[in-house]
mmCIF file of the N, C-alpha and C atoms, coordinates in Angstrom:
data_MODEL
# 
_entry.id   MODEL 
# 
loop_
_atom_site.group_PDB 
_atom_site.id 
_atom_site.type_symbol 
_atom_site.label_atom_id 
_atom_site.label_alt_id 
_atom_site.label_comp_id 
_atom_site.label_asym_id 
_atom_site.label_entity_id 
_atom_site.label_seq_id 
_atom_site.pdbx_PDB_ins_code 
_atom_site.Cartn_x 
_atom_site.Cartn_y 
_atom_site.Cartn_z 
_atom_site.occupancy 
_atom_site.B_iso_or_equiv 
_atom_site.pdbx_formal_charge 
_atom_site.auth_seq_id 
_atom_site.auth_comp_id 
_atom_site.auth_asym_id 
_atom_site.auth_atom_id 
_atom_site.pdbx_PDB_model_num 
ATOM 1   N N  . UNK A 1 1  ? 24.583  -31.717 -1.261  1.00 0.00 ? 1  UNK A N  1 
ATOM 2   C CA . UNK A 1 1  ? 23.372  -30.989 -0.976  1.00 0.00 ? 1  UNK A CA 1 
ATOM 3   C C  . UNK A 1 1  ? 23.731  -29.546 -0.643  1.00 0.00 ? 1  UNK A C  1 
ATOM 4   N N  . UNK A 1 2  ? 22.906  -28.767 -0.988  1.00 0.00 ? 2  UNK A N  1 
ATOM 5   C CA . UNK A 1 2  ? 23.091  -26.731 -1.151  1.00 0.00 ? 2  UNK A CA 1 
ATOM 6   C C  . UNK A 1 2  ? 21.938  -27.152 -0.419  1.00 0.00 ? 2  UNK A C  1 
ATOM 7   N N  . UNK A 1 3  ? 22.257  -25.630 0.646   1.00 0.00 ? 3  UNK A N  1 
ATOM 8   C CA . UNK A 1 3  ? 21.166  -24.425 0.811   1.00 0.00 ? 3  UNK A CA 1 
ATOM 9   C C  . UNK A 1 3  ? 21.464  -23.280 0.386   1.00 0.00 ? 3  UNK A C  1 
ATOM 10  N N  . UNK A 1 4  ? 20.485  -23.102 -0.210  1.00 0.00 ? 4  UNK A N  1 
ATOM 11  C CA . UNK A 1 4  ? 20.408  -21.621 -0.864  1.00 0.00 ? 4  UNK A CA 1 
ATOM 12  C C  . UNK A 1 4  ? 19.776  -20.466 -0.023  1.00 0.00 ? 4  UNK A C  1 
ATOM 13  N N  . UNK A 1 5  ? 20.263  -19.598 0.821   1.00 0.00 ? 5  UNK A N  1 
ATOM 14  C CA . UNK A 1 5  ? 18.442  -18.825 1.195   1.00 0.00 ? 5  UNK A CA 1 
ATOM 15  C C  . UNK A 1 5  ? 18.513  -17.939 0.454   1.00 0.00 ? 5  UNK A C  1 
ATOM 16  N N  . UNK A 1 6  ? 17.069  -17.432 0.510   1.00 0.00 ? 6  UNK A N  1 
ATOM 17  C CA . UNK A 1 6  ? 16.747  -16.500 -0.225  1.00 0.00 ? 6  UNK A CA 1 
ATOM 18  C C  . UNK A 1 6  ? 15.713  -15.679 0.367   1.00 0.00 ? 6  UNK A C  1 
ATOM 19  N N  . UNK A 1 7  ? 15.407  -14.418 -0.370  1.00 0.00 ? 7  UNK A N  1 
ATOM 20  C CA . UNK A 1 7  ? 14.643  -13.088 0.537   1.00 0.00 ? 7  UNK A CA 1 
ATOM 21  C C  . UNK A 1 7  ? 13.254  -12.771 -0.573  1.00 0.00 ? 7  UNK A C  1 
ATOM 22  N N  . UNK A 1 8  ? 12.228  -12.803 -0.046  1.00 0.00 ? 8  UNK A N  1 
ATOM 23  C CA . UNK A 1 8  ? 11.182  -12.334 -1.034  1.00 0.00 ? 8  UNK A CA 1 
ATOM 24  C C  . UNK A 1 8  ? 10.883  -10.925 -1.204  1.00 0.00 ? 8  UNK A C  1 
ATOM 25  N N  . UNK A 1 9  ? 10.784  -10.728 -2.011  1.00 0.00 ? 9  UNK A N  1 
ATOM 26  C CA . UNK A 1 9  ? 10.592  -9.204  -1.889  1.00 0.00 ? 9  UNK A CA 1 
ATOM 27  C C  . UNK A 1 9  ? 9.768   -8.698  -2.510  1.00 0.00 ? 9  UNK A C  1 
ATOM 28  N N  . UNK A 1 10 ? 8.814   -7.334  -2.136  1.00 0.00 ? 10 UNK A N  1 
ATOM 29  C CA . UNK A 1 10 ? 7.527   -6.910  -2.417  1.00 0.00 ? 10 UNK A CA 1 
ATOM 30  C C  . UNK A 1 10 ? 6.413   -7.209  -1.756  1.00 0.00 ? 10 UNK A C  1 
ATOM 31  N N  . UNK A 1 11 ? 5.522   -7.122  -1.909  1.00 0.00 ? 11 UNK A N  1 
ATOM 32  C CA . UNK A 1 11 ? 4.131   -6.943  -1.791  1.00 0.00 ? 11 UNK A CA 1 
ATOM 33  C C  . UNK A 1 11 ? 3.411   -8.224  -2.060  1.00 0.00 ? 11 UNK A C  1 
ATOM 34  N N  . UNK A 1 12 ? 2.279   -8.553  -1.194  1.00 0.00 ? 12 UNK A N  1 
ATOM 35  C CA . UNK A 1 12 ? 1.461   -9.485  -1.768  1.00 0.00 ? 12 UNK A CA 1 
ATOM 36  C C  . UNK A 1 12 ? 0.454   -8.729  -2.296  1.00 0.00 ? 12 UNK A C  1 
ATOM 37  N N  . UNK A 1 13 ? -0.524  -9.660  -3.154  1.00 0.00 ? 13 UNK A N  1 
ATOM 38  C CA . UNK A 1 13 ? -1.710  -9.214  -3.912  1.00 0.00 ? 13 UNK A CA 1 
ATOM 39  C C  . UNK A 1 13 ? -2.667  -8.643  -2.970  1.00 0.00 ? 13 UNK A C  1 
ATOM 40  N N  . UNK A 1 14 ? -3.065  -7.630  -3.687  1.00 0.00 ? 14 UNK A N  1 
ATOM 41  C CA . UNK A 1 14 ? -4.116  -7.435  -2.411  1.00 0.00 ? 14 UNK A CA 1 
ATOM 42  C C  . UNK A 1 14 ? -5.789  -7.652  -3.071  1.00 0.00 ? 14 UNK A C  1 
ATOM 43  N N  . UNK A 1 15 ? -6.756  -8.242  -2.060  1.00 0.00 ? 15 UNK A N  1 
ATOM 44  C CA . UNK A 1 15 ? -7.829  -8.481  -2.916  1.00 0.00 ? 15 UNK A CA 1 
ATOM 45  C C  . UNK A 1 15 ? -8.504  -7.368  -2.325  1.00 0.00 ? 15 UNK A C  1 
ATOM 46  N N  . UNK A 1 16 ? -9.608  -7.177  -3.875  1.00 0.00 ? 16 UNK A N  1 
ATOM 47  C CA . UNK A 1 16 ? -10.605 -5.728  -3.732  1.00 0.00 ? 16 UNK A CA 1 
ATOM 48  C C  . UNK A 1 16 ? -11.318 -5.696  -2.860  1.00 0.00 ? 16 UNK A C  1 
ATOM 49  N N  . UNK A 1 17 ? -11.629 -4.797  -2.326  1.00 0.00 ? 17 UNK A N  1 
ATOM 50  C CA . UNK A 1 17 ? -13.032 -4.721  -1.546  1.00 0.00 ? 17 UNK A CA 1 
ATOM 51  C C  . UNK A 1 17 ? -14.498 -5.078  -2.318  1.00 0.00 ? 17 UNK A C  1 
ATOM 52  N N  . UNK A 1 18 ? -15.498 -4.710  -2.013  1.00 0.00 ? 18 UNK A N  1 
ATOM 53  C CA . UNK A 1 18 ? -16.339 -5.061  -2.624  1.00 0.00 ? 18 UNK A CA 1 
ATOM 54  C C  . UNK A 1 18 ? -17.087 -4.074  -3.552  1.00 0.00 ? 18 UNK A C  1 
ATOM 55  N N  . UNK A 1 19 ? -17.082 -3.852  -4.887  1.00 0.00 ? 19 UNK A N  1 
ATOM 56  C CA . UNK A 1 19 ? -17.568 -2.468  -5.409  1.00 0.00 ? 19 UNK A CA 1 
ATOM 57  C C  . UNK A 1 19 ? -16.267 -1.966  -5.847  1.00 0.00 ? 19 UNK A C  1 
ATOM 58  N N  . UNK A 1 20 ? -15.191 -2.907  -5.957  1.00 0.00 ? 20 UNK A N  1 
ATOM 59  C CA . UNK A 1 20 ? -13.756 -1.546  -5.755  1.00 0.00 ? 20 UNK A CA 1 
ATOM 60  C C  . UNK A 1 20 ? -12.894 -2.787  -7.099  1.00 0.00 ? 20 UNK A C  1 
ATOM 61  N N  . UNK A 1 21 ? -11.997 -1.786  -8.004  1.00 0.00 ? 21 UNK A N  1 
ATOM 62  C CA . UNK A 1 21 ? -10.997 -2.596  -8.898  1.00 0.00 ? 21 UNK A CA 1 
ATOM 63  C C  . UNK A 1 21 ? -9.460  -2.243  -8.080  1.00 0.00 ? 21 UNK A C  1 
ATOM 64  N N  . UNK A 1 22 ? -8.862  -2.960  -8.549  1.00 0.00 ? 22 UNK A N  1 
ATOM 65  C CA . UNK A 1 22 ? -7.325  -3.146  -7.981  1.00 0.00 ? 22 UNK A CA 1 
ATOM 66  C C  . UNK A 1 22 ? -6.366  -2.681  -8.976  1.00 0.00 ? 22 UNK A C  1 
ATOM 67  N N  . UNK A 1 23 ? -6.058  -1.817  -9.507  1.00 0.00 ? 23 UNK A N  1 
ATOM 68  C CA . UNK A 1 23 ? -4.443  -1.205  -10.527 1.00 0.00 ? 23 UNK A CA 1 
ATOM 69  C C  . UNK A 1 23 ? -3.239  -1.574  -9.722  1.00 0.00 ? 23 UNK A C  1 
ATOM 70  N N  . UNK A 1 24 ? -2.576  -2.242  -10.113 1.00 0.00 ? 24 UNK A N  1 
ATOM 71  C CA . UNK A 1 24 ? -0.781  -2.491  -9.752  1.00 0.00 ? 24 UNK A CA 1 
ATOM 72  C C  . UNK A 1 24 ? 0.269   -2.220  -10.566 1.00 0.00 ? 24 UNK A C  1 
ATOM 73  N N  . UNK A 1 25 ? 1.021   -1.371  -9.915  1.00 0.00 ? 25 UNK A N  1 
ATOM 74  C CA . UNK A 1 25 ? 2.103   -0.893  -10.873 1.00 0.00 ? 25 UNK A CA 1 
ATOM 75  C C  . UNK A 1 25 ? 3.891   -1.022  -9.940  1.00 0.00 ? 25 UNK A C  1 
ATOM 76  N N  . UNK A 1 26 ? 4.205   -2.068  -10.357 1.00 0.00 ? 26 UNK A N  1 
ATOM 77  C CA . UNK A 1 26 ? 5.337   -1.639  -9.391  1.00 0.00 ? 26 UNK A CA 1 
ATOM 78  C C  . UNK A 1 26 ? 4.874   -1.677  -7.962  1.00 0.00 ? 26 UNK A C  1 
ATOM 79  N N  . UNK A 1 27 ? 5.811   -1.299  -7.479  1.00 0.00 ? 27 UNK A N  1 
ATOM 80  C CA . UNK A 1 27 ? 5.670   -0.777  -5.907  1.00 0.00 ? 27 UNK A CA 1 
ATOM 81  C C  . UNK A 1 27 ? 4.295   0.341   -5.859  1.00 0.00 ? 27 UNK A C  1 
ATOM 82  N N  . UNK A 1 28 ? 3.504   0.193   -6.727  1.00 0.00 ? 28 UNK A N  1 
ATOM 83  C CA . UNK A 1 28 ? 2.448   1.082   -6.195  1.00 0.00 ? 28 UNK A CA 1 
ATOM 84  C C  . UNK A 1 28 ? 1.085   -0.070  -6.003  1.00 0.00 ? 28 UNK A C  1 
ATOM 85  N N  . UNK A 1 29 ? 0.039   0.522   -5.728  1.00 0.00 ? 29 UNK A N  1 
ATOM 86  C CA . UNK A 1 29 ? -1.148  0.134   -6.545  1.00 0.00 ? 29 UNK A CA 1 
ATOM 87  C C  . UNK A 1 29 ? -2.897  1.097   -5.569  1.00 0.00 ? 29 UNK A C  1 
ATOM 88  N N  . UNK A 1 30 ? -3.458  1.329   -6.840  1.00 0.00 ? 30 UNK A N  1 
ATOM 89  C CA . UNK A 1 30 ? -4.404  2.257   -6.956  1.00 0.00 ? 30 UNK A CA 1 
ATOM 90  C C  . UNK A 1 30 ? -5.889  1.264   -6.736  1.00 0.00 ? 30 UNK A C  1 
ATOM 91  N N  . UNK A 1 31 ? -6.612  1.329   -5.810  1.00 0.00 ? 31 UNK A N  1 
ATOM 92  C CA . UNK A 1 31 ? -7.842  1.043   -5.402  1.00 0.00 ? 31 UNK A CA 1 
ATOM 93  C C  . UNK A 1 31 ? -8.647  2.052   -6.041  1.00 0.00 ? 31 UNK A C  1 
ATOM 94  N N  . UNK A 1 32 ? -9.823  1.399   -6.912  1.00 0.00 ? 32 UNK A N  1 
ATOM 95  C CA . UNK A 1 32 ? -10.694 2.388   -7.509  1.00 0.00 ? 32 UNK A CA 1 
ATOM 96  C C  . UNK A 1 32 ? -12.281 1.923   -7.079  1.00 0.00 ? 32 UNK A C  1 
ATOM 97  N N  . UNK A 1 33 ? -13.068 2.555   -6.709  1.00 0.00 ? 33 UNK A N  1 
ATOM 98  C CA . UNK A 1 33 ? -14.407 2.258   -6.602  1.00 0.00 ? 33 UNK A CA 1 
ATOM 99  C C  . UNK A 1 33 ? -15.737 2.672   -7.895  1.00 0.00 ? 33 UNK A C  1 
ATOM 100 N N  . UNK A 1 34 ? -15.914 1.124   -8.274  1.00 0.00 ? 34 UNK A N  1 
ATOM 101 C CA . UNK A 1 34 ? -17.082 0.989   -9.695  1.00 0.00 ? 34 UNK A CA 1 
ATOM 102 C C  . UNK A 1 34 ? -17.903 1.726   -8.807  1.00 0.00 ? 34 UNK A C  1 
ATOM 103 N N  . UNK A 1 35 ? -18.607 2.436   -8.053  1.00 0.00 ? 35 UNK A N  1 
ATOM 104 C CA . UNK A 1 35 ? -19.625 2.952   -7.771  1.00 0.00 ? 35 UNK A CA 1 
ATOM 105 C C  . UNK A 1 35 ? -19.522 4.509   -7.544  1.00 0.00 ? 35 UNK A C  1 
ATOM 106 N N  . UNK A 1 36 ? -18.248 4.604   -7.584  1.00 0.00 ? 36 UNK A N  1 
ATOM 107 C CA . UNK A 1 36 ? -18.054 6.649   -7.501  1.00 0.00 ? 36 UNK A CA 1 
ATOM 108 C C  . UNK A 1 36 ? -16.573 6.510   -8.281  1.00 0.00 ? 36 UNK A C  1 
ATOM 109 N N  . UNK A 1 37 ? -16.033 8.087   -7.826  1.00 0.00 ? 37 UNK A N  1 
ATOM 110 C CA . UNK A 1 37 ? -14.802 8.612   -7.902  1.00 0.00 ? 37 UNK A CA 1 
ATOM 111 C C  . UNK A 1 37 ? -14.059 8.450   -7.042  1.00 0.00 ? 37 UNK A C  1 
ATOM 112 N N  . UNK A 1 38 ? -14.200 7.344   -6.373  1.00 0.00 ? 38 UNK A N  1 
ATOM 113 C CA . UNK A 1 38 ? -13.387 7.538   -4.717  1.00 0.00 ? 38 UNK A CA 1 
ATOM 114 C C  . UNK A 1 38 ? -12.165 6.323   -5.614  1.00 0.00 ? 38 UNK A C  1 
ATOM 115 N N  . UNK A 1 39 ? -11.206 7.096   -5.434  1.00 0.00 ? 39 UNK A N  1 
ATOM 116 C CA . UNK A 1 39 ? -9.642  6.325   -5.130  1.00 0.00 ? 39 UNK A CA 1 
ATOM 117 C C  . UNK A 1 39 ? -8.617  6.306   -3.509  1.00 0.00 ? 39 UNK A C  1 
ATOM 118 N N  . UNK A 1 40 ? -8.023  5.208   -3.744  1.00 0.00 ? 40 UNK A N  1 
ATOM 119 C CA . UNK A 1 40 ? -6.731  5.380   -2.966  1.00 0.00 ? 40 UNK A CA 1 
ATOM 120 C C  . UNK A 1 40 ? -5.317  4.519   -3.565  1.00 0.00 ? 40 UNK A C  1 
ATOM 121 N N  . UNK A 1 41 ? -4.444  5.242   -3.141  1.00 0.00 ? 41 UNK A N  1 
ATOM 122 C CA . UNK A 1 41 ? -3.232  4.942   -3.488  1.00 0.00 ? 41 UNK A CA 1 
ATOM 123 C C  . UNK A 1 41 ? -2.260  4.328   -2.244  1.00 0.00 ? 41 UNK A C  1 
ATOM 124 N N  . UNK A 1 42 ? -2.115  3.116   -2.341  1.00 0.00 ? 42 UNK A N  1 
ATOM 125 C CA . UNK A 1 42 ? -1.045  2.300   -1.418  1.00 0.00 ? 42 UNK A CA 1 
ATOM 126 C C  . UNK A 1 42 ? 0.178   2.315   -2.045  1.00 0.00 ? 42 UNK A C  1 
ATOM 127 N N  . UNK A 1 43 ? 1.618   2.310   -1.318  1.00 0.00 ? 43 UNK A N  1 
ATOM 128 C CA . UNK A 1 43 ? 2.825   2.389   -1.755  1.00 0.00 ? 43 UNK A CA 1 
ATOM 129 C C  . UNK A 1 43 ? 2.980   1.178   -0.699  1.00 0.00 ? 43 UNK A C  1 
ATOM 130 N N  . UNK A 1 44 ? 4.090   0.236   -1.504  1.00 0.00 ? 44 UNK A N  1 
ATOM 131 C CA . UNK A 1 44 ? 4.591   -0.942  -1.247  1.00 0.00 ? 44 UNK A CA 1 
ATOM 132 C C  . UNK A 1 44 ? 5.908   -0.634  -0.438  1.00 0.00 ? 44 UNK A C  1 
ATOM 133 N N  . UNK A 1 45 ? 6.254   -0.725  0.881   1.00 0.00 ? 45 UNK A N  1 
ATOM 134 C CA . UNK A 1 45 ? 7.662   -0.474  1.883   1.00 0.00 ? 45 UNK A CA 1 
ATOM 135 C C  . UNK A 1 45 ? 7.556   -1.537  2.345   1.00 0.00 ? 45 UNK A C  1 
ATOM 136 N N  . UNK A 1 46 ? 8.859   -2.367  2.392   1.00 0.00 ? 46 UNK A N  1 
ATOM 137 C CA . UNK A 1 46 ? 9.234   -2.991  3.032   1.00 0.00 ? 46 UNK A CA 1 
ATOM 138 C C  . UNK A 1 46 ? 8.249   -4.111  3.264   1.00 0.00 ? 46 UNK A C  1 
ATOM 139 N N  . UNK A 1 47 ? 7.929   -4.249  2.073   1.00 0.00 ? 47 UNK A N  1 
ATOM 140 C CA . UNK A 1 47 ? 7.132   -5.690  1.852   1.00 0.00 ? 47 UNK A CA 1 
ATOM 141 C C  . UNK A 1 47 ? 5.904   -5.675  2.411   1.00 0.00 ? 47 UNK A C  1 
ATOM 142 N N  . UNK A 1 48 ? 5.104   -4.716  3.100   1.00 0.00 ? 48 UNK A N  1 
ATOM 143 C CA . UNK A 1 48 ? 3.347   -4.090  3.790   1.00 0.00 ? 48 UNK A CA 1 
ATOM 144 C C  . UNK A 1 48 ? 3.050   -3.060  2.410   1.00 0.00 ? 48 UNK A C  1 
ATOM 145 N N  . UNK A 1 49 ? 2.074   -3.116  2.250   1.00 0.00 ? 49 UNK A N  1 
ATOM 146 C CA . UNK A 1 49 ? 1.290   -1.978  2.241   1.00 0.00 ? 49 UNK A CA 1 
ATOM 147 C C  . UNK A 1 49 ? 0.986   -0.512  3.177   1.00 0.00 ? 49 UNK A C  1 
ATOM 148 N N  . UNK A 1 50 ? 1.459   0.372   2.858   1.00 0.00 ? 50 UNK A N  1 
ATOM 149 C CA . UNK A 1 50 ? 0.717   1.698   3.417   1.00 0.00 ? 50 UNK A CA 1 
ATOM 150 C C  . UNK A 1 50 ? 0.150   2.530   2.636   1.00 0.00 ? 50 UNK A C  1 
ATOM 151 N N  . UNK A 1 51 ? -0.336  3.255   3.538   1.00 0.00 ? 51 UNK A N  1 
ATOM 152 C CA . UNK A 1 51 ? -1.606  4.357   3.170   1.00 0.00 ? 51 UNK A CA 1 
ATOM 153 C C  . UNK A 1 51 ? -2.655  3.784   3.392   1.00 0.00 ? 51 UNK A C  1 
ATOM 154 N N  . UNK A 1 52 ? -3.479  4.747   3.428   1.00 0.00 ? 52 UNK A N  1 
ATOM 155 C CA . UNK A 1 52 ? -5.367  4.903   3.391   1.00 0.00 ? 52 UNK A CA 1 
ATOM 156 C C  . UNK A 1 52 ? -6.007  3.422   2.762   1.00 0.00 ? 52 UNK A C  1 
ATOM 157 N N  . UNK A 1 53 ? -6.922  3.039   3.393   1.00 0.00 ? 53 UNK A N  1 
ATOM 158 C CA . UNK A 1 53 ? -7.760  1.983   2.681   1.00 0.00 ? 53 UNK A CA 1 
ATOM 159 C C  . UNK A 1 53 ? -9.117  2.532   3.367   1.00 0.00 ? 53 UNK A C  1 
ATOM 160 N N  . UNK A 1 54 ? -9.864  2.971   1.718   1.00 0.00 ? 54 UNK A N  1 
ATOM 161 C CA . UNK A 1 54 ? -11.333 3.035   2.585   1.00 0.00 ? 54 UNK A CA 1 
ATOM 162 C C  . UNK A 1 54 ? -12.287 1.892   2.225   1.00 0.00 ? 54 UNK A C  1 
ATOM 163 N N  . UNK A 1 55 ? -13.271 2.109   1.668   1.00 0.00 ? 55 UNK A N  1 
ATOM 164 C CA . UNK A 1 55 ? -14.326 1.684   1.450   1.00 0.00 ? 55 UNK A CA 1 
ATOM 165 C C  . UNK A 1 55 ? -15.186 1.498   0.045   1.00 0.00 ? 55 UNK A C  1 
ATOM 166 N N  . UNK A 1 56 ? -15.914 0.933   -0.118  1.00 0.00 ? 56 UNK A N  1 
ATOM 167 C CA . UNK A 1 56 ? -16.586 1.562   -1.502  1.00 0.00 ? 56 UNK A CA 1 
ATOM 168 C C  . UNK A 1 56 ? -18.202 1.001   -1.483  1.00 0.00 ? 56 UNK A C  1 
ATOM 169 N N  . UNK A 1 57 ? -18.672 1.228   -0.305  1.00 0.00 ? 57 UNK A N  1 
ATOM 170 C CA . UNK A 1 57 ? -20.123 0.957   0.150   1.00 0.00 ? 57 UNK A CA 1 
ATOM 171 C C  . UNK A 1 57 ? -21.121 1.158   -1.049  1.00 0.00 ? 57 UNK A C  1 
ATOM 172 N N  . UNK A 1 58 ? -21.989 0.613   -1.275  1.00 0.00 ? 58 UNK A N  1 
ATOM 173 C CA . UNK A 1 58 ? -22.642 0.845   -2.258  1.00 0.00 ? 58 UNK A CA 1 
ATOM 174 C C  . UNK A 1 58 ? -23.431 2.179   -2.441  1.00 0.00 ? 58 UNK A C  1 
ATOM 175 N N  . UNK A 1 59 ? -24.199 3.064   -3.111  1.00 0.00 ? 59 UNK A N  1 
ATOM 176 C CA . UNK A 1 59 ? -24.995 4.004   -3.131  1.00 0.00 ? 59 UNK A CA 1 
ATOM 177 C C  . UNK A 1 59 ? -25.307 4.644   -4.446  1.00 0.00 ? 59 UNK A C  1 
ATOM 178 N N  . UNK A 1 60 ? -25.233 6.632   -4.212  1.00 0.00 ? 60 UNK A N  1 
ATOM 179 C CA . UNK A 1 60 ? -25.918 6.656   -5.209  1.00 0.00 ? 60 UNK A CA 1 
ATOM 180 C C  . UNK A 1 60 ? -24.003 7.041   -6.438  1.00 0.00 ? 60 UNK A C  1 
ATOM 181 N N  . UNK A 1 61 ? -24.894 6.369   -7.650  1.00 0.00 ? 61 UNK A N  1 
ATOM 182 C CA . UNK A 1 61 ? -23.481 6.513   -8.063  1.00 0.00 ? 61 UNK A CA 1 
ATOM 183 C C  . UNK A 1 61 ? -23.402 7.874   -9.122  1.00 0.00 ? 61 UNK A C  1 
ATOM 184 N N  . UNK A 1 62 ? -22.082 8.392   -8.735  1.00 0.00 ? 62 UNK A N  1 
ATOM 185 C CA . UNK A 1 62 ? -21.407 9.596   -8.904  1.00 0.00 ? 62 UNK A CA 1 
ATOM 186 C C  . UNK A 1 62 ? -20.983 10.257  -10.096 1.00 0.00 ? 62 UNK A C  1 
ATOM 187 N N  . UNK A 1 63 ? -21.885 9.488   -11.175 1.00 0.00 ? 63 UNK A N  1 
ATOM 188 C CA . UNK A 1 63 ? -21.134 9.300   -12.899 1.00 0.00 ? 63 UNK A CA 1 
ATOM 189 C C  . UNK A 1 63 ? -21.850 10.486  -13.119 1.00 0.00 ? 63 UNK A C  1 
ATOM 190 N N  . UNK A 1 64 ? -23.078 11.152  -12.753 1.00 0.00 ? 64 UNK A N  1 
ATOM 191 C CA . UNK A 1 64 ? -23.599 11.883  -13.453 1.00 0.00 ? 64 UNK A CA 1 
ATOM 192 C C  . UNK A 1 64 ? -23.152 13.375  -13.334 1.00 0.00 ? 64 UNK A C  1 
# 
């Protein structure tokens, strides 16, 4: 009988907010909101997420 250990590494999935798509690239990933222009960008360290997380509340939308 082996033990093996082993280390996971990266990021878990992160789920959208509501109104909002999820882009993953690598150690990155880009939050976009279907209802405007509002983005944010999280960078993957040390297996968390950082940076900014806002919102994407519903309203008036920003296409025009």
């Amino acid at each position: 009988t082996y033990i093996i250990p082993f280390t996971v590494e990266g990021c878990p999935d992160i789920i959208p907010p509501p109104n909002a798509t999820i882009t993953r690239d690598g150690t990155t990933a880009e939050i976009r909101c279907t209802n405007s222009h509002q983005t944010w960008t999280l960078l993957c360290k040390e297996n968390e997420w950082h940076g900014p997380r806002g919102n994407c509340s519903t309203g008036k939308n920003d296409d025009h």
